[in-house]
C-alpha positions in Angstrom: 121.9 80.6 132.0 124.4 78.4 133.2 124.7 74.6 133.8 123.7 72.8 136.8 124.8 69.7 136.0 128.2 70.7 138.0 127.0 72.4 140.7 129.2 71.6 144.0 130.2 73.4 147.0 133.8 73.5 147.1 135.7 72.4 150.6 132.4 70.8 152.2 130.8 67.6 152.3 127.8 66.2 153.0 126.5 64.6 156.0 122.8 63.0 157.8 122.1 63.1 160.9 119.9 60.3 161.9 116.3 60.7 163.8 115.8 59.7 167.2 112.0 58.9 167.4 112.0 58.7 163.8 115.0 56.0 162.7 114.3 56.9 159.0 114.6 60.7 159.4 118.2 61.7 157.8 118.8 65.4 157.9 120.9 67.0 155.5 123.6 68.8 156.8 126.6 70.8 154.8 130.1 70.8 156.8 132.4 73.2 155.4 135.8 72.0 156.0 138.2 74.2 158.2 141.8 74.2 157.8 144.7 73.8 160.4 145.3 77.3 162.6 149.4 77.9 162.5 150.4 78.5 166.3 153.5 80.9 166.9 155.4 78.2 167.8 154.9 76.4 163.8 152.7 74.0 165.3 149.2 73.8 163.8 146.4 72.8 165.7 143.4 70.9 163.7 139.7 72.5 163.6 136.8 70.2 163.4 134.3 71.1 160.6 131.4 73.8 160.7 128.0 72.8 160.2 125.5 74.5 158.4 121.9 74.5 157.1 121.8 72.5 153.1 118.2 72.7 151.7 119.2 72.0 148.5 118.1 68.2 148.9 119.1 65.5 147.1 120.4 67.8 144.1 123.1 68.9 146.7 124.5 64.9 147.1 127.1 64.4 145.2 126.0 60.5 145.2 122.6 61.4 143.8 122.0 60.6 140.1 118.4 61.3 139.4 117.2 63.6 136.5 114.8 66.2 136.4 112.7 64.6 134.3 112.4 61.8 136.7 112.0 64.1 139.6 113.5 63.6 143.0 112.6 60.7 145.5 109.2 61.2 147.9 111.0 61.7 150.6 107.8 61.5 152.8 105.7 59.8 150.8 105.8 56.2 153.4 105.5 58.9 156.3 102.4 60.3 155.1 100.7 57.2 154.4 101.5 55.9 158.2 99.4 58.5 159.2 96.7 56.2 157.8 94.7 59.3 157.0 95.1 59.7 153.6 93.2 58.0 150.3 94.0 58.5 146.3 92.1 60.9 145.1 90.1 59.4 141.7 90.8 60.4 138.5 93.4 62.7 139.4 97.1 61.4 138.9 99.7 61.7 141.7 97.0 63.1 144.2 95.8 62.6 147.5 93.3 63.9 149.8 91.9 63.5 153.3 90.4 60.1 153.9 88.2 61.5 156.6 86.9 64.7 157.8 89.7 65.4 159.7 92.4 68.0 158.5 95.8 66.4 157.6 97.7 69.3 158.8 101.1 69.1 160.5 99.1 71.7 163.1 96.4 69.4 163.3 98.7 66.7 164.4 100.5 69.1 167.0 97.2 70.0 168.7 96.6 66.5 169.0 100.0 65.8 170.8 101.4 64.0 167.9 105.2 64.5 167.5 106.0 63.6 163.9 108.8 62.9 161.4 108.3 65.9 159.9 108.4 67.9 163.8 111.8 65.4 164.5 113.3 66.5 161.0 112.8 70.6 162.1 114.3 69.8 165.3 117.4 68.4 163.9 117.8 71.2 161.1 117.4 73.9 163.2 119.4 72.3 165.9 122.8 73.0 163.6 124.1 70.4 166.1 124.1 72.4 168.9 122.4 69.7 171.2 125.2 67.2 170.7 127.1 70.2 172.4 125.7 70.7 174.9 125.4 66.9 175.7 129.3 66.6 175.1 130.0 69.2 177.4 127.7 67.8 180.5 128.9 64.5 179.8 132.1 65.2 180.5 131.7 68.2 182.7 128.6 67.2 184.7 129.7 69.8 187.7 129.2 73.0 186.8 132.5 74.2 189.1 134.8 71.8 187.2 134.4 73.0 184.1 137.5 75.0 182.7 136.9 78.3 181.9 136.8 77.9 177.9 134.4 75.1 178.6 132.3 77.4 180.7 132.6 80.2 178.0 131.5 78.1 175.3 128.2 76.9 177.1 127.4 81.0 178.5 127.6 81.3 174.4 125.9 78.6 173.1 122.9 79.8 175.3 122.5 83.7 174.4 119.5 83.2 173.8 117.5 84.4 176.9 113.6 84.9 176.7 111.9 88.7 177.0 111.5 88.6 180.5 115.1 88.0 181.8 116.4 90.7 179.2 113.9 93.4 180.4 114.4 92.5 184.1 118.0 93.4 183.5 118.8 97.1 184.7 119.4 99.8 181.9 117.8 97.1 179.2 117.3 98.4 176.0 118.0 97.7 172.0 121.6 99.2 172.8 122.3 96.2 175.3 122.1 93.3 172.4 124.6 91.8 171.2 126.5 94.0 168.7 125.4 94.0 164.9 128.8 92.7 163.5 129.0 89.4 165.9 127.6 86.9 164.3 125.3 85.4 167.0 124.3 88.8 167.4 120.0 89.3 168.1 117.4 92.3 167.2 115.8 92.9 170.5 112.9 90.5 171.2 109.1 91.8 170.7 107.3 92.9 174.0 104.2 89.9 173.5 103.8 86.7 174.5 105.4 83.6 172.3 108.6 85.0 172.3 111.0 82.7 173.6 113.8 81.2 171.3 115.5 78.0 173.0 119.3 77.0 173.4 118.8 74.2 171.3 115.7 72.3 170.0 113.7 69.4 170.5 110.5 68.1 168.4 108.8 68.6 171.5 109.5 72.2 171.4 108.3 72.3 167.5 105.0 70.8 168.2 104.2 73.2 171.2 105.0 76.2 168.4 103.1 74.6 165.7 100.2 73.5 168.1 99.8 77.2 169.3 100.4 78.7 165.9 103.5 80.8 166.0 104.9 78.3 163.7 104.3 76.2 161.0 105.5 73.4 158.7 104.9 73.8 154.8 104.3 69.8 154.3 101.4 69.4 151.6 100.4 65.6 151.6 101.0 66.3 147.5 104.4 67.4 147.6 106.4 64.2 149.1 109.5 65.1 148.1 109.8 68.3 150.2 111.9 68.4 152.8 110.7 70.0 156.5 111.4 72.8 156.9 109.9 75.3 159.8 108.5 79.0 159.4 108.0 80.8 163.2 109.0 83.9 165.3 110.9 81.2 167.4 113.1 79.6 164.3 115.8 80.4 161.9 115.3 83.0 159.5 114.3 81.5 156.3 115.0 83.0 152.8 112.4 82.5 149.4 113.4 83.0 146.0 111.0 83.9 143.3 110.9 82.4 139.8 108.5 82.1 137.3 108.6 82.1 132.9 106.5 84.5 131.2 104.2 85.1 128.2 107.4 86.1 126.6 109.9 83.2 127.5 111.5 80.7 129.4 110.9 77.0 128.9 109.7 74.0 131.9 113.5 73.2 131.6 114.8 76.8 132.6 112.1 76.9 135.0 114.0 73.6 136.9 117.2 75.4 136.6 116.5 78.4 138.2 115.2 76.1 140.8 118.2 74.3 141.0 120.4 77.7 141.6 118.2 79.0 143.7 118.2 76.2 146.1 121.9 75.5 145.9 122.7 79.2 147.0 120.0 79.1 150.0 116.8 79.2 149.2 114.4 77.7 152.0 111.5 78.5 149.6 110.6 79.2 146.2 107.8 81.1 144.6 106.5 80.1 141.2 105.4 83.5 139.3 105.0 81.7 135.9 102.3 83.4 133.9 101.5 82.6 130.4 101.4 79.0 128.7 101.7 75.7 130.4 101.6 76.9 134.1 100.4 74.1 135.0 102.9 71.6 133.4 105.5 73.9 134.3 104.2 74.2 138.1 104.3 70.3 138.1 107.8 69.8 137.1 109.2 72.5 139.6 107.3 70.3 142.4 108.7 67.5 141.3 112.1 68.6 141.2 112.2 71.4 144.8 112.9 69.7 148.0 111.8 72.7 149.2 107.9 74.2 149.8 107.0 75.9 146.8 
């Protein structure tokens, strides 16, 4: 296998984007650096950096210096124990459990009304930093008639995202009316059922109503702190799991990490653990301490 100890992504940096509700939330975000565009006339004209998903977590950071034998930081460990609803669970190292009878769910908490970090943190991510767009172009353009005509093109395509029922109301509607496959912000045609209804942008608002009535959901266990949020739901980005695992055969805890490593640093959202043989459980334990993603 190869070494991770290098791994970078060439021509980007890393940025956080800071909660609103939550001042502690910092969501990782990758911009990829764009080079000048060369006009006709040799001028060049600047473009500002695209933003993209990163869930490869603190491994990701060029600043970071932990080791995987350390593990990474518990990112929500102080969030968790907020809650107040949580106790250490005796005799068993690392572990917590329900201090009540109550579930310490993220769903439980949307059902309840409760907007958390975790909910603020989704919003962000799967924002891409489209809301700051919009926000930019209303501040400056708050009547919809003065708005120039590249201004007013950018906004009809930062919002193709219309629910069921204003696509099907349109005349001759059909999978053939989408936006074509080789566009980029191109979309399957929605499913004919309730729930379906993907917004212009988010707000954790909007992620607790989907967790709350159970089209979406948040893989946050109270025992893996130092996983990032991430969101799983008809109304959210696609999300991508690896597998790994070692076997009865081979592999070692420390190949185990790396795979982990690669996987996450080329995309994954999620990672399966398929060990079999010896020391799952060691081996499980090291991969949770290492993956800011759910496992």
């Amino acid at each position: 296998m190869n070494d991770t100890s290098n791994l970078s992504y060439p021509g980007s940096r890393r940025i956080y984007v800071p909660g609103r509700l939550y001042p502690d939330v910092r969501v990782p975000m990758r911009e990829i650096l764009l080079s000048d565009t060369l006009l006709p006339d040799g001028s060049s004209h600047p473009n500002d950096p695209v933003r993209v998903y990163d869930c490869s977590g603190p491994w990701g950071d060029a600043a970071y210096e932990g080791t995987a034998e350390n593990g990474l930081p518990p990112l929500r460990a102080a969030w968790i124990r907020a809650r107040g609803d949580v106790k250490e669970d005796e005799g068993q190292e690392r572990s917590l459990r329900a201090a009540e009878e109550t579930p310490v769910t993220q769903r439980y908490y949307a059902r309840r009304g409760v907007i958390t970090p975790e909910m603020e943190f989704v919003a962000i991510r799967e924002n891409l930093g489209r809301e700051q767009v919009f926000k930019a172009i209303y501040d400056r353009y708050p009547n919809a008639k003065s708005r120039p005509d590249e201004v007013a093109e950018a906004l009809e395509t930062l919002t193709m995202m219309p629910r069921p029922s204003e696509l099907e109301a349109q005349e001759g509607f059909g999978p053939s009316s989408m936006v074509a496959r080789d566009r980029l912000d191109h979309q399957h045609a929605p499913e004919r059922r309730k729930g379906c209804r993907m917004p212009a942008y988010f707000t954790p608002e909007f992620v607790r109503d989907e967790i709350a009535s159970g089209r979406a959901l948040i893989p946050a266990n109270i025992n893996h702190p130092e996983c990032e949020p991430m969101a799983i739901g008809r109304n959210f980005l696609v999300k991508i799991n690896a597998n790994i695992g070692n076997s009865a055969l081979g592999s070692s805890i420390e190949e185990e990490v790396e795979k982990l490593r690669w996987a996450i640093h080329w995309g994954a959202d999620t990672v399966m653990d398929l060990s079999t043989g010896k020391n799952i459980h060691a081996t499980r334990e090291w991969i949770l301490r290492n993956s800011p993603v759910p496992i």
